[in-house]
C-alpha positions as semicolon CSV with decimal commas, in nm:
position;residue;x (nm);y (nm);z (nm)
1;X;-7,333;-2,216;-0,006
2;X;-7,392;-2,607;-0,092
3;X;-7,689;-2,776;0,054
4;X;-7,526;-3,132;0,024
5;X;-7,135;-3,269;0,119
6;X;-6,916;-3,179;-0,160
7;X;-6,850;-3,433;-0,393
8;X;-6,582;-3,398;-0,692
9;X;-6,649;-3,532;-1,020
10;X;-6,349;-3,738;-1,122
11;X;-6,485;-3,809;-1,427
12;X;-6,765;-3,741;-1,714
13;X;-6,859;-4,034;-1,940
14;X;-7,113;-3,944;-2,153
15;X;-7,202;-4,060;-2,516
16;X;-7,448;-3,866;-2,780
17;X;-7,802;-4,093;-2,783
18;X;-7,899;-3,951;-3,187
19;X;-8,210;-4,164;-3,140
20;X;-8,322;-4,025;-2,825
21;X;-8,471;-4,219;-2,527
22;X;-8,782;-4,364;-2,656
23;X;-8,872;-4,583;-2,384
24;X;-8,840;-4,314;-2,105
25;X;-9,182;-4,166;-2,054
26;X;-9,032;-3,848;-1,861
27;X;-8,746;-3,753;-2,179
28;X;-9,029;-3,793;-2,438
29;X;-9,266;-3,593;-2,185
30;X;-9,041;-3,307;-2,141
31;X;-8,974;-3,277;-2,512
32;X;-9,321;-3,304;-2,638
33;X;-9,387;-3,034;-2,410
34;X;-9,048;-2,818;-2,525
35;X;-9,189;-2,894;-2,875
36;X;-9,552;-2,776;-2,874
37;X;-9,380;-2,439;-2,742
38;X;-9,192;-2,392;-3,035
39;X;-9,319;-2,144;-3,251
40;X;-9,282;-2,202;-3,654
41;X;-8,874;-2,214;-3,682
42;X;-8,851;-2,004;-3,348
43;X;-8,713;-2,191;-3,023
44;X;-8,925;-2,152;-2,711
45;X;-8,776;-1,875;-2,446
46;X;-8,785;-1,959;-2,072
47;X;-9,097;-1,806;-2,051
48;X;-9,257;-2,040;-2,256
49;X;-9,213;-2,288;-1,999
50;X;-9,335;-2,102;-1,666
51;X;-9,261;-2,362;-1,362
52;X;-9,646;-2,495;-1,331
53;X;-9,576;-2,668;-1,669
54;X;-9,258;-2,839;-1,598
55;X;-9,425;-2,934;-1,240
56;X;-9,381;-3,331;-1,412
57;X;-8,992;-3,321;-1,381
58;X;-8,882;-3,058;-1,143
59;X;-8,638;-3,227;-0,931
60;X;-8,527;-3,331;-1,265
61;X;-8,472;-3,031;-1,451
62;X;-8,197;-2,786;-1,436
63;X;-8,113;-2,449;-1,631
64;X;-7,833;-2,339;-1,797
65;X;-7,747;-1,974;-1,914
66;X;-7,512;-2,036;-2,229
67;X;-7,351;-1,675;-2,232
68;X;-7,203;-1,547;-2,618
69;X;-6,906;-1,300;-2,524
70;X;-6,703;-1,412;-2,329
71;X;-6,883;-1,778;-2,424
72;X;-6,968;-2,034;-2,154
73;X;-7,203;-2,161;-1,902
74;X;-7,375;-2,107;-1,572
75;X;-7,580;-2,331;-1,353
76;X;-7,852;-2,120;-1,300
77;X;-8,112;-2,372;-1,120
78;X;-8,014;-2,737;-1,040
79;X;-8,327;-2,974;-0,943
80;X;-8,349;-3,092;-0,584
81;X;-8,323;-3,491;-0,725
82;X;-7,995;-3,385;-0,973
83;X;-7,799;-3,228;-0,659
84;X;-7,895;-3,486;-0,432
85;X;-7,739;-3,751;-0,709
86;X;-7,408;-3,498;-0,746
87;X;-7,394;-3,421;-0,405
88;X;-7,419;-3,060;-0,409
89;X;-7,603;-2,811;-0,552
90;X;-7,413;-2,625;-0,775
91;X;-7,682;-2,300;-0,887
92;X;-7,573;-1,991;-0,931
93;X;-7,243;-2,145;-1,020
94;X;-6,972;-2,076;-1,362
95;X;-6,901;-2,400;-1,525
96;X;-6,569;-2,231;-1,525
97;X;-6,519;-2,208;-1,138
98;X;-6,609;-2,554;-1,087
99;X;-6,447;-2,767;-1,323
100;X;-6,093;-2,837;-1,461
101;X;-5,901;-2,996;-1,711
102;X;-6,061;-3,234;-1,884
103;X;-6,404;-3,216;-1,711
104;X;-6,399;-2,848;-1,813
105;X;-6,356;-2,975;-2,176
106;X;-6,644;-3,223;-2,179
107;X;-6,888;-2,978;-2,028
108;X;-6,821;-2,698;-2,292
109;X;-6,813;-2,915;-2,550
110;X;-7,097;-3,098;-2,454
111;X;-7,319;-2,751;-2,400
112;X;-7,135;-2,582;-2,697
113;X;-7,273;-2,894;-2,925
114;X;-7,646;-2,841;-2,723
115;X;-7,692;-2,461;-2,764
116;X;-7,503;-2,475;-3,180
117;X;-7,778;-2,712;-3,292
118;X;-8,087;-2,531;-3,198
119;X;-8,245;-2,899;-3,147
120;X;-8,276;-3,154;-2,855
121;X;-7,971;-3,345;-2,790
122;X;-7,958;-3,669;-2,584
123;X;-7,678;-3,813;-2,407
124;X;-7,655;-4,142;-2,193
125;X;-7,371;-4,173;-1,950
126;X;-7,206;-4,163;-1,572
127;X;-7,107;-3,915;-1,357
128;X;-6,818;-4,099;-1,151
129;X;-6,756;-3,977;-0,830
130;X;-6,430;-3,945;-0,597
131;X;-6,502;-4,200;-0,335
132;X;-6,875;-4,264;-0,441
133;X;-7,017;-4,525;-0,713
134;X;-7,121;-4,418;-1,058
135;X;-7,448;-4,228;-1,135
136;X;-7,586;-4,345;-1,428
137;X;-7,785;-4,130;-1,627
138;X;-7,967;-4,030;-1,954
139;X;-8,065;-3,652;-2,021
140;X;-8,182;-3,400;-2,341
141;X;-8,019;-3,073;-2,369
142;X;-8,359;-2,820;-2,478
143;X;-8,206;-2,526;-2,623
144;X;-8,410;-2,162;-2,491
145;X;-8,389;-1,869;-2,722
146;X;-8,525;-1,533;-2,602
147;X;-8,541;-1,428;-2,994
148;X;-8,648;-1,720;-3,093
149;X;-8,295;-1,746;-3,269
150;X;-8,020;-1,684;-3,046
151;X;-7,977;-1,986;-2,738
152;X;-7,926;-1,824;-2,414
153;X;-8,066;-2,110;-2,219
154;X;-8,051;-2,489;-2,195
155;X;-8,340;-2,711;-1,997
156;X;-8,136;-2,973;-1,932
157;X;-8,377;-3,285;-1,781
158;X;-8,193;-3,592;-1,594
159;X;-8,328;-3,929;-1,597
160;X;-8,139;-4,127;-1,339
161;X;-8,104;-4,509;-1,425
């Protein structure tokens, strides 16, 4: 069950930042911390990062399970501060059962991009809203690898503009 009034996405604008977010002190946080968990060529697992250590950005951060066969995505935690921007809170929740069309699209390409390339990945963009204004946004995509190889997670940390 939601905690906020339902809101539907009507659409998902977001652009690939290659260069990152340099001048956002809670981006560069969050990814100095995913990379002093990596180990050699190994990605960090979840338990790398217990919860005391992302305290920082919290309401900020949200997990993703990226799932191999059948692929796609799940919700799995969604920050207090990133549903009260979508209005809803969406954990627990198949990327699949709550998107369509062309938002469906973006998200698993988006992800699919995220979890292939074993690295950060920044985007900047909106999040426009049926009846709402635009949420503007930057985030990192943190891929999560229980063998060190294999992504089975994203951290996935907002930074609302």
């Amino acid at each position: 069950m939601a905690l906020f009034a339902k809101s539907r996405i009507d659409a998902l604008n977001l652009v690939e930042a290659p260069g990152g977010f340099r001048d956002s002190h809670s981006i560069c946080g969050i990814v100095e911390l995913w990379r002093q968990r990596c180990r050699a060529e190994r990605l960090p697992a979840r338990h790398d990062l217990p919860t005391a250590a992302l305290r920082p950005w919290i309401g900020n951060v949200s997990l993703v399970d990226v799932r191999q066969d059948p692929p796609g995505f799940r919700w799995r935690l969604v920050g207090t501060h990133v549903a009260l921007q979508m209005g809803r809170d969406v954990t627990g929740r198949d990327f699949a059962d709550l998107y369509r069309g062309r938002i469906l699209a973006d998200y698993l390409r988006l992800f699919t991009a995220s979890a292939d390339r074993r690295r950060p990945v920044y985007y900047r963009g909106d999040l426009e809203f049926l009846g709402r204004e635009f949420v503007a946004f930057r985030t990192v995509h943190l891929p999560l690898a229980d063998d060190g190889r294999t992504v089975n997670m994203l951290l996935v940390h907002h930074d609302f503009v």
